[in-house]
C-alpha positions as CSV (number, residue, x, y, z in Angstrom):
1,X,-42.9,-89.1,73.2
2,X,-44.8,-86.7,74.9
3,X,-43.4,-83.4,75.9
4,X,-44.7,-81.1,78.8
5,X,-45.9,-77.7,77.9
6,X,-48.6,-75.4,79.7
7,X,-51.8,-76.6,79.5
8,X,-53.2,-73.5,78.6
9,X,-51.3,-74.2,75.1
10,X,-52.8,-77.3,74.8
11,X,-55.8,-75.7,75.7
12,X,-55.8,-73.8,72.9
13,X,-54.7,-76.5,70.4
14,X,-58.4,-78.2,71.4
15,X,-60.2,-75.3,70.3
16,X,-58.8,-75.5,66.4
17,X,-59.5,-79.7,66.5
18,X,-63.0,-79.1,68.4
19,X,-63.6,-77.0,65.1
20,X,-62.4,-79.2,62.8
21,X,-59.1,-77.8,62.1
22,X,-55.3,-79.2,62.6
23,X,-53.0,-77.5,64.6
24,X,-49.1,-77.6,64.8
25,X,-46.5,-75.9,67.0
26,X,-43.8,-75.1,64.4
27,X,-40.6,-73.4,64.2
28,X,-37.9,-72.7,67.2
29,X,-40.3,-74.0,70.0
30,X,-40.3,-77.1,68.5
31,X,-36.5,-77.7,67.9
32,X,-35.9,-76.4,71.5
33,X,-38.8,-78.7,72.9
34,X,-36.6,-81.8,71.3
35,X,-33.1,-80.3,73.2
36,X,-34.8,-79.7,76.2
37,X,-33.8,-76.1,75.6
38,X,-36.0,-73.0,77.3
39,X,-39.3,-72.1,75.0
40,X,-40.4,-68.2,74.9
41,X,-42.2,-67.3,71.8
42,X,-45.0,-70.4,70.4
43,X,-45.5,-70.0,66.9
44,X,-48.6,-72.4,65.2
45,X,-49.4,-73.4,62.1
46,X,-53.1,-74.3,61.1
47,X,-55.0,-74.9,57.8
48,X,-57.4,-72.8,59.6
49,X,-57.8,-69.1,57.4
50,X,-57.0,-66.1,59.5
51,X,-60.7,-65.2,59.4
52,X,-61.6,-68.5,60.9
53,X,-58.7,-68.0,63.7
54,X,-60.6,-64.2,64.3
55,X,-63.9,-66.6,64.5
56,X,-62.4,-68.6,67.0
57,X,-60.8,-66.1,69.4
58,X,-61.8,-62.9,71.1
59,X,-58.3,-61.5,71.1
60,X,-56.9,-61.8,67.6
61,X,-54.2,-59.0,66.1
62,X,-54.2,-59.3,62.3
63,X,-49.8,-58.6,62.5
64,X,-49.3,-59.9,59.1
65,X,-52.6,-61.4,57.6
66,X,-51.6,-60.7,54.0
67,X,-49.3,-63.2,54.7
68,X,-51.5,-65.4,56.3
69,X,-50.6,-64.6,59.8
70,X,-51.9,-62.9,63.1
71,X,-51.6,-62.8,66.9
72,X,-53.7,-64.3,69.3
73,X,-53.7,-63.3,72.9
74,X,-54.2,-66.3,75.4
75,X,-53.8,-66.9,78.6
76,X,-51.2,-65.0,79.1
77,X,-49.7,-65.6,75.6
78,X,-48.8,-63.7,72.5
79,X,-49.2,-66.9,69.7
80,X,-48.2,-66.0,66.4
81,X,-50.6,-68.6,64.2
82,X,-50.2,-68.6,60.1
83,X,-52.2,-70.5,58.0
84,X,-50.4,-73.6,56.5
85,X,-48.9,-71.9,52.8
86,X,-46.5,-71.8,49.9
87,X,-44.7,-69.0,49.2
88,X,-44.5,-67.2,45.8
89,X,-41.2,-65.0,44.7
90,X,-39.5,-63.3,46.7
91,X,-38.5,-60.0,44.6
92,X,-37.4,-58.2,47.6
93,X,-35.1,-60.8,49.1
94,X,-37.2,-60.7,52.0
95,X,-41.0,-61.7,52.0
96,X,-42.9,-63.8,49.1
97,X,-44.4,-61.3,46.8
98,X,-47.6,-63.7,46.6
99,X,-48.2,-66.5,49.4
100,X,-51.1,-69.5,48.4
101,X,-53.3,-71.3,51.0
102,X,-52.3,-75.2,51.2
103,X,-54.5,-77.8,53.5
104,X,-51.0,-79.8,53.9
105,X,-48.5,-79.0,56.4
106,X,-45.8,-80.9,55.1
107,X,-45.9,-78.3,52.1
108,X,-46.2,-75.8,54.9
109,X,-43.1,-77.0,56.1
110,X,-40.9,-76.8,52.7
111,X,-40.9,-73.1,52.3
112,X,-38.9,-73.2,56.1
113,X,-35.4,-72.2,56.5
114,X,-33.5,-75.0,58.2
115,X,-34.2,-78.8,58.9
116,X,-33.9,-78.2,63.0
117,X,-36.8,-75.4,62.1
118,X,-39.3,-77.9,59.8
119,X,-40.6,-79.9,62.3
120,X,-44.2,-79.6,63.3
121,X,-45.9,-81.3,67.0
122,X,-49.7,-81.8,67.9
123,X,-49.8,-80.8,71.6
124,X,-53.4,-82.4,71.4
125,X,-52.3,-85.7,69.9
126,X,-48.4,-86.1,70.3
127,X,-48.1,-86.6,66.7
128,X,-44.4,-85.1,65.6
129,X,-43.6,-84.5,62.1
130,X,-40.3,-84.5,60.8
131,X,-40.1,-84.1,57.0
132,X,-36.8,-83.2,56.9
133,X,-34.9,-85.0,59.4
134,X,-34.2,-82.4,61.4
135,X,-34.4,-84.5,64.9
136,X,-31.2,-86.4,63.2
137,X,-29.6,-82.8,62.1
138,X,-29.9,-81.6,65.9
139,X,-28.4,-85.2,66.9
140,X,-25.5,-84.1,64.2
141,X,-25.4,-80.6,65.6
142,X,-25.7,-79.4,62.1
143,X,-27.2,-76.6,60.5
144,X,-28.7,-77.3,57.3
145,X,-31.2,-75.7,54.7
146,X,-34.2,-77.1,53.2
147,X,-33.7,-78.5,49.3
148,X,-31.3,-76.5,47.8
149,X,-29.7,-73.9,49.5
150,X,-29.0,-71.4,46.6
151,X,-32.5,-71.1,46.3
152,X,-33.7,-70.5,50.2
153,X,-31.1,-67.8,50.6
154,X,-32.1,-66.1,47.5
155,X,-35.7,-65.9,48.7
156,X,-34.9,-63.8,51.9
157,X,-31.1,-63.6,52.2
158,X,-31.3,-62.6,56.2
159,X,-31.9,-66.3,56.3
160,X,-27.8,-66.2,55.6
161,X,-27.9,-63.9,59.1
162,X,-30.0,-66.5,60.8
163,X,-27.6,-69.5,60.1
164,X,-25.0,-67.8,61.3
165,X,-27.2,-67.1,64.7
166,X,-28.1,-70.9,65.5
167,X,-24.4,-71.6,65.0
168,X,-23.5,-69.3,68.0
169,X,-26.6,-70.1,69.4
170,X,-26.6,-73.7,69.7
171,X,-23.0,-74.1,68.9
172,X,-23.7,-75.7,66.0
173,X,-21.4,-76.6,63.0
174,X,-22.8,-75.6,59.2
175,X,-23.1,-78.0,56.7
176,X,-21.0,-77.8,53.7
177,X,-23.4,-77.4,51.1
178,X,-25.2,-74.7,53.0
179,X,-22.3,-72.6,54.0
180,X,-21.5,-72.2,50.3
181,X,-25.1,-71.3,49.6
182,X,-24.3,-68.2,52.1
183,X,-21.1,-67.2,50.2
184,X,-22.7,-67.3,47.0
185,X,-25.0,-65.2,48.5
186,X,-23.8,-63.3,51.0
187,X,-24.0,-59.8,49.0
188,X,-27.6,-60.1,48.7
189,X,-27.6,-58.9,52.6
190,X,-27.1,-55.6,51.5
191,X,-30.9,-55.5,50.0
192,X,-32.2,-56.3,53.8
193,X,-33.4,-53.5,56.0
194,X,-30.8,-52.2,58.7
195,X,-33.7,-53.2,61.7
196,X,-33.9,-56.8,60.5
197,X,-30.3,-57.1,60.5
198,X,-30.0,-55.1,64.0
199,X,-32.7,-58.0,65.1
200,X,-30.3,-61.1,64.4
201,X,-27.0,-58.9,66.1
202,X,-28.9,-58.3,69.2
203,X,-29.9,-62.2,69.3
204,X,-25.7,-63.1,68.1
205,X,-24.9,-60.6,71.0
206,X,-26.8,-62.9,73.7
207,X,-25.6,-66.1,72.3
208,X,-22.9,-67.9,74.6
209,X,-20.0,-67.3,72.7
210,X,-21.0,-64.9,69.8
211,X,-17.8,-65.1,68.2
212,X,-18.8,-68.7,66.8
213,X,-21.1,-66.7,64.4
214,X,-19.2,-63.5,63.7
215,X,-16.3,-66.4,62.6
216,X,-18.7,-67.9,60.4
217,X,-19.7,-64.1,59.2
218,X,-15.9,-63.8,58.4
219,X,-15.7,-66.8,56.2
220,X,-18.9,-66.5,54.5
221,X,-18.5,-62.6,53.6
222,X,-21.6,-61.9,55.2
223,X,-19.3,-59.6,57.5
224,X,-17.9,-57.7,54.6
225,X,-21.9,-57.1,53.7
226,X,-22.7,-55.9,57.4
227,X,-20.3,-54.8,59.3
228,X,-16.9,-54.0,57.0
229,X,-15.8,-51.9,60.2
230,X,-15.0,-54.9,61.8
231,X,-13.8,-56.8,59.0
232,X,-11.1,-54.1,58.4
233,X,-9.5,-55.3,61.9
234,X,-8.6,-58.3,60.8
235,X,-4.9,-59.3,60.6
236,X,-4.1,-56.5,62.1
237,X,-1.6,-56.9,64.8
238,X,-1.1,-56.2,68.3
239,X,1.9,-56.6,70.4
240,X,2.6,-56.3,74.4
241,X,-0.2,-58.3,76.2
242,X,-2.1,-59.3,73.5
243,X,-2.1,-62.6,71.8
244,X,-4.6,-61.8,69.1
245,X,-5.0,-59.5,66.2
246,X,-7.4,-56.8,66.2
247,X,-10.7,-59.1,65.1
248,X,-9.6,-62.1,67.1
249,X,-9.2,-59.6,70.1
250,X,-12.8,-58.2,69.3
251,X,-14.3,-61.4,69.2
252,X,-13.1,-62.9,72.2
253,X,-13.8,-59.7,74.2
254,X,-17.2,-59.7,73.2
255,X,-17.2,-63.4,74.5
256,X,-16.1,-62.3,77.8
257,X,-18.8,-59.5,78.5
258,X,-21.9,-61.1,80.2
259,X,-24.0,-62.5,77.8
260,X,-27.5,-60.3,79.3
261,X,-26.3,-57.0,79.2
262,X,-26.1,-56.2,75.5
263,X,-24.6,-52.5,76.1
264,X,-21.6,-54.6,77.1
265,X,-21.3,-57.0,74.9
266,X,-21.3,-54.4,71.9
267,X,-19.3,-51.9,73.6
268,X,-16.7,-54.9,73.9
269,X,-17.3,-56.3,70.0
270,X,-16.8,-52.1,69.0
271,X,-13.8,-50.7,71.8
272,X,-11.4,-51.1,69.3
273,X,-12.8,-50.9,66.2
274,X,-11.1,-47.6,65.7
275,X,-7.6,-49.2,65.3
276,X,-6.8,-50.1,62.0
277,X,-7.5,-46.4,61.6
278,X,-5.3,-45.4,64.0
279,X,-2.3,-47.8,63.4
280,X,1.0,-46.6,63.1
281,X,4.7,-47.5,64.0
282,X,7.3,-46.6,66.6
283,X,10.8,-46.5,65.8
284,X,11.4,-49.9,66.7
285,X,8.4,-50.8,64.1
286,X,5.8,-52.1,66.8
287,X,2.6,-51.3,65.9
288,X,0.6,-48.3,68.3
289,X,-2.8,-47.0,68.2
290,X,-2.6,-43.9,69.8
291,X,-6.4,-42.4,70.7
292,X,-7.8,-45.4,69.0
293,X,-10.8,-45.1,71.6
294,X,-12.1,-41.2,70.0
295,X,-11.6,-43.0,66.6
296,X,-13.5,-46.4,67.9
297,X,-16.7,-43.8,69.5
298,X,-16.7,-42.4,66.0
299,X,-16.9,-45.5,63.8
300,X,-19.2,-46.9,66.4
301,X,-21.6,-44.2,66.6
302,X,-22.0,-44.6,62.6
303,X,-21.9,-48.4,62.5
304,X,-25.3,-48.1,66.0
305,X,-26.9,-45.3,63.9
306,X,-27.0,-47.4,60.9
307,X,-28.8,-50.2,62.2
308,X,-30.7,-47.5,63.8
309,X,-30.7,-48.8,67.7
310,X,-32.0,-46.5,70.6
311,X,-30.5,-43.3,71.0
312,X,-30.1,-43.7,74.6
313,X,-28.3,-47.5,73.7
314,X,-26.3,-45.4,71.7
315,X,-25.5,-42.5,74.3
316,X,-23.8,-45.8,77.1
317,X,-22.0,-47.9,74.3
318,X,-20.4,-44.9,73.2
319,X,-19.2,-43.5,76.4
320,X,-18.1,-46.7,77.4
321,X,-16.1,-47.2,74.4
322,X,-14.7,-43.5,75.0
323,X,-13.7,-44.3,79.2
324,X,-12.5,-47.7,78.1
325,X,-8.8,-47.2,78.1
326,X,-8.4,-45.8,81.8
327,X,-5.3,-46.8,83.6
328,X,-6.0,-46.6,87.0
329,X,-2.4,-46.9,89.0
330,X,-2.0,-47.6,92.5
331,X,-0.5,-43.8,93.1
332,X,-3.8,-42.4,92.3
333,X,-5.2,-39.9,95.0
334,X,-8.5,-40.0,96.7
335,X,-9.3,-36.7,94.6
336,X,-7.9,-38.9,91.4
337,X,-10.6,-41.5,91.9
338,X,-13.5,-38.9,92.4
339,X,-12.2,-37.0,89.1
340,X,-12.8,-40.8,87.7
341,X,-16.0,-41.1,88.9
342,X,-17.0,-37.6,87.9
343,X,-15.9,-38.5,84.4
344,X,-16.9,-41.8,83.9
345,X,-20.4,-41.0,85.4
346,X,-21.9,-43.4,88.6
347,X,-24.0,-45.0,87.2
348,X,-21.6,-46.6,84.4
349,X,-19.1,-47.4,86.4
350,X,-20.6,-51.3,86.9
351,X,-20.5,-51.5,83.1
352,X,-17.6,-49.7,82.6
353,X,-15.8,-52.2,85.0
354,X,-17.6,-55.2,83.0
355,X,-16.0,-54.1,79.8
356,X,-11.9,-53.8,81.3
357,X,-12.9,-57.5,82.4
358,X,-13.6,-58.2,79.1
359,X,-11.1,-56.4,77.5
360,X,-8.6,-58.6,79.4
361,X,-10.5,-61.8,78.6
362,X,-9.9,-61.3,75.1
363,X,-6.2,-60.2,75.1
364,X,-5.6,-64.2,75.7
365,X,-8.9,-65.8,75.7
366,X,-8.3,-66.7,79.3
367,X,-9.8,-64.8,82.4
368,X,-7.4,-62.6,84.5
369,X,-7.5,-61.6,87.7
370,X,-7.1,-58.1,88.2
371,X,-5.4,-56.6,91.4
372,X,-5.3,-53.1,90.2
373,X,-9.3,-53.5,88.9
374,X,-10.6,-55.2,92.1
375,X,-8.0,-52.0,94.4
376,X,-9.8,-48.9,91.9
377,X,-13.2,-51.0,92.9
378,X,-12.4,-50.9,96.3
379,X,-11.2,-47.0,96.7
380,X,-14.5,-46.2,94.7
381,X,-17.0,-48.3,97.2
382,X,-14.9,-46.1,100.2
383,X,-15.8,-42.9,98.0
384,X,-18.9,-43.6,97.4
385,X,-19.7,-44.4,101.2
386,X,-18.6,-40.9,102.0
387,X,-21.4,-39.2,99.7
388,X,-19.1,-37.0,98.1
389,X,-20.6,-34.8,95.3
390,X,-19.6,-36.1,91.5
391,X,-21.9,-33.9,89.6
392,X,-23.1,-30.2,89.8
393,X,-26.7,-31.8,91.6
394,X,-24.7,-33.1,94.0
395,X,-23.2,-29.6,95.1
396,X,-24.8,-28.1,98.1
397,X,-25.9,-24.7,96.5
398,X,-27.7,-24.1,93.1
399,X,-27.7,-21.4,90.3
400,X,-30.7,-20.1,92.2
401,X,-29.1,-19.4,95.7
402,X,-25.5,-18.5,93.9
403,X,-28.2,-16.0,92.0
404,X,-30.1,-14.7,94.9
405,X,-27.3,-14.5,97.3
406,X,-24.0,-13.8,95.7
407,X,-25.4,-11.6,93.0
408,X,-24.5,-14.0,90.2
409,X,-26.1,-13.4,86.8
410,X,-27.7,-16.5,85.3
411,X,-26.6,-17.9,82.2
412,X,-23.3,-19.0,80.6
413,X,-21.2,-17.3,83.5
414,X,-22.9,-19.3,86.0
415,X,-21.8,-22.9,84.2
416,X,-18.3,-21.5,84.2
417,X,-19.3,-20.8,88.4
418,X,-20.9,-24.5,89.2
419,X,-18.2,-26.0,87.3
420,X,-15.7,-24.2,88.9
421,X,-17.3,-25.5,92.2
422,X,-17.9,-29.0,91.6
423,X,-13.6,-28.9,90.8
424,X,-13.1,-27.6,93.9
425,X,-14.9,-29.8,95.8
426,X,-13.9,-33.2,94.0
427,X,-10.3,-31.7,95.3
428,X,-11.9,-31.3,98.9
429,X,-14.8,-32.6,99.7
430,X,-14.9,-30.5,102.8
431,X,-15.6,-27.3,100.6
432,X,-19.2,-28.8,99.6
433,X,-20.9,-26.2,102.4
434,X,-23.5,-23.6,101.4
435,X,-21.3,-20.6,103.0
436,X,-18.3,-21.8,101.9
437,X,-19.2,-22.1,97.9
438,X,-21.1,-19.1,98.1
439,X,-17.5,-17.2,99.2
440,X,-16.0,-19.3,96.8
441,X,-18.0,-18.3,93.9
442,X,-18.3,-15.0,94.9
443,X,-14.3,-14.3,95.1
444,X,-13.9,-16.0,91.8
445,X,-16.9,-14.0,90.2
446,X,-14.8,-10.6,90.8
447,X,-11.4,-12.0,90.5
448,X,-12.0,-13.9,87.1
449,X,-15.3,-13.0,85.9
450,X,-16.2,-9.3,86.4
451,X,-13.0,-7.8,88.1
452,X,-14.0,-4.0,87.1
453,X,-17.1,-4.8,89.0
């Protein structure tokens, strides 16, 4: 069976055989060629040396030639292409200290991490290699490592992470021999670098339903070796609403976020990651977290700063988790619902919004429909279309005119003014008028600030 790809790929599959050298896709495009999933990255293998692949092309990146591998630019593609090799020992749980040159790509294909990831296609001839069975693992929905398992998770152990991501991924089961290999080995995790760990998260985060692999992270120990934070919620109980514990809540919220915007999804997985912290009893023995969410931005700022994402990532998870437990109540006042958005900020008020959603979603597992959500939604769209001021930009006067015109020394004193202003004017909006906030800043200037004059 043939299967369709851009031509431009088979393109550049011609130029290895018109040069005497065999060319495979390998890896992920493959198994998601055979499902019928979406393709995005092409990796190739070739017995082609990387010098002969820099012969070949004009556009060639040498990304990881000691290794046998580099980049080719074409046609609009990035093509990762590595020379068909075994691998030596891995000392460092993470890249073969040695690799050696092979002409066979079936031995190419042993060193691989999972059957569904060891087949091999010609685009050129529609030859499809399958050493391992992996077509008949895919039709088992299985996950499965190549040979023995102990040993391919003690060459690189974030191979442990990457089972753990085609479960969620594909919703795939692991096979029984192989989930042991990862407990055996699940410790070894700790010798991988925080950024290739961070790598696997963000791709569990866009999974369907990443709770399938932070499940199989629970009962491997893999999340004891990566994210203890979140292990420590389990069994810990809620009451009221809520129909799971702590972790079971966590996961299920992180299920209901939408699965493309990863700020979301985390701030969702983290929100109440602060609880088993801040667990203690009412008088009547049920369990409360009082300011769980200060204790949650805490842990979570560690736990992002550890795997060392982007700091402004880090600055709209945090706040998120921080504004997540707003109770917004029918009674609120127009003023109320600008002091929200003030707080909250505009521009995360979509996310912020995403994450109660989720929030719900994972008290029950089931979706809920909000009256009180889609009412604060509504009274925020009729704010909004009144263009009332939620920051100090948005007040009609600046330090500079408060400066020139009302005498006001710059500095720490005029903050105190511009706050005092934007308060006045989230009370009533009318008050955001040049003359009128220069009286008002002037009057509390000498009544406040500098009464002796």
């Amino acid at each position: 069976m043939r299967y369709k790809v851009d031509k431009s790929l088979i393109k550049f599959s011609h130029i290895f055989n018109d040069a005497g050298y065999s060319c495979y896709l390998v890896g992920g495009a493959v198994r998601n060629l055979s499902m019928g999933l979406l393709v995005s990255d092409y990796d190739f293998a070739t017995d082609a040396r990387p010098e002969d692949v820099i012969r070949l092309f004009r556009k060639v990146i040498p990304t990881g030639i000691k290794h046998g591998t580099v980049t080719v630019l074409f046609s609009q593609h990035q093509l990762e292409v590595t020379t068909f090799r075994t691998d030596g020992d891995y000392s460092d749980l993470r890249r073969p200290d040695k690799v050696h040159f092979t002409p066979s790509i079936f031995e190419d294909l042993k060193r691989r991490d999972f059957t569904i990831n060891s087949m091999a296609y010609d685009l050129v001839t529609g030859e499809w290699l399958d050493p391992h069975d992996g077509k008949k693992d895919i039709k088992l929905k299985t996950i499965r490592a190549i040979g023995l398992p102990l040993e391919r998770f003690q060459e690189d152990a974030l191979r442990i992470m990457r089972g753990c991501r085609f479960a969620a991924q594909l919703e795939f089961n692991i096979e029984a021999e192989t989930l042991s290999g990862m407990t055996e080995k699940a410790s070894n995790l700790a010798a991988v670098s925080a950024e290739r760990i961070r790598d696997e998260l963000e791709k569990i985060l866009k999974a369907e339903k990443p709770s399938i692999a932070f499940h199989i992270m629970s009962e491997t120990g893999v999340l004891d070796a990566v994210l203890p934070e979140l292990a420590a919620c389990r069994g810990i109980e809620q009451k009221g609403f809520h129909s799971f514990d702590v972790f079971e809540h966590s996961l299920y919220s992180c299920d209901g976020a939408p699965a493309a915007n990863p700020e979301v999804r985390l701030a969702a997985l983290l929100h109440d990651i602060g609880k088993p912290a801040a667990l203690d009893h009412d008088e009547l023995g049920i369990p409360t977290f009082y300011n769980h969410e200060k204790i949650s931005v805490e842990i979570s700022r560690k736990i992002i700063q550890r795997f060392k994402f982007p700091k402004a990532f880090e600055a709209h998870v945090l706040l998120l988790i921080e504004h997540h437990m707003f109770n917004y109540q029918p009674e609120w006042t127009d003023s109320a619902v600008r002091r929200f958005i003030a707080k909250t900020g505009l521009v995360n008020l979509d996310n912020l919004f995403m994450l109660r959603r989720a929030d719900q979603f994972g008290m029950a597992g089931i979706r809920i429909d909000s009256q009180n959500l889609k009412e604060l939604q509504t009274r925020v769209e009729a704010v909004l279309e009144a263009d009332h001021a939620f920051t100090i930009r948005d007040l009609n006067i600046n330090g500079n005119t408060l400066n020139i015109k009302a005498g006001i020394p710059k500095g720490p004193v005029m903050g105190i003014i511009l706050e005092f202003l934007l308060e006045t004017v989230l009370d009533d909006p009318s008050q955001n008028r040049e003359d009128l906030l220069l009286k008002l800043a002037d009057n509390f200037y000498k009544d406040r600030i500098n009464p002796e004059g």
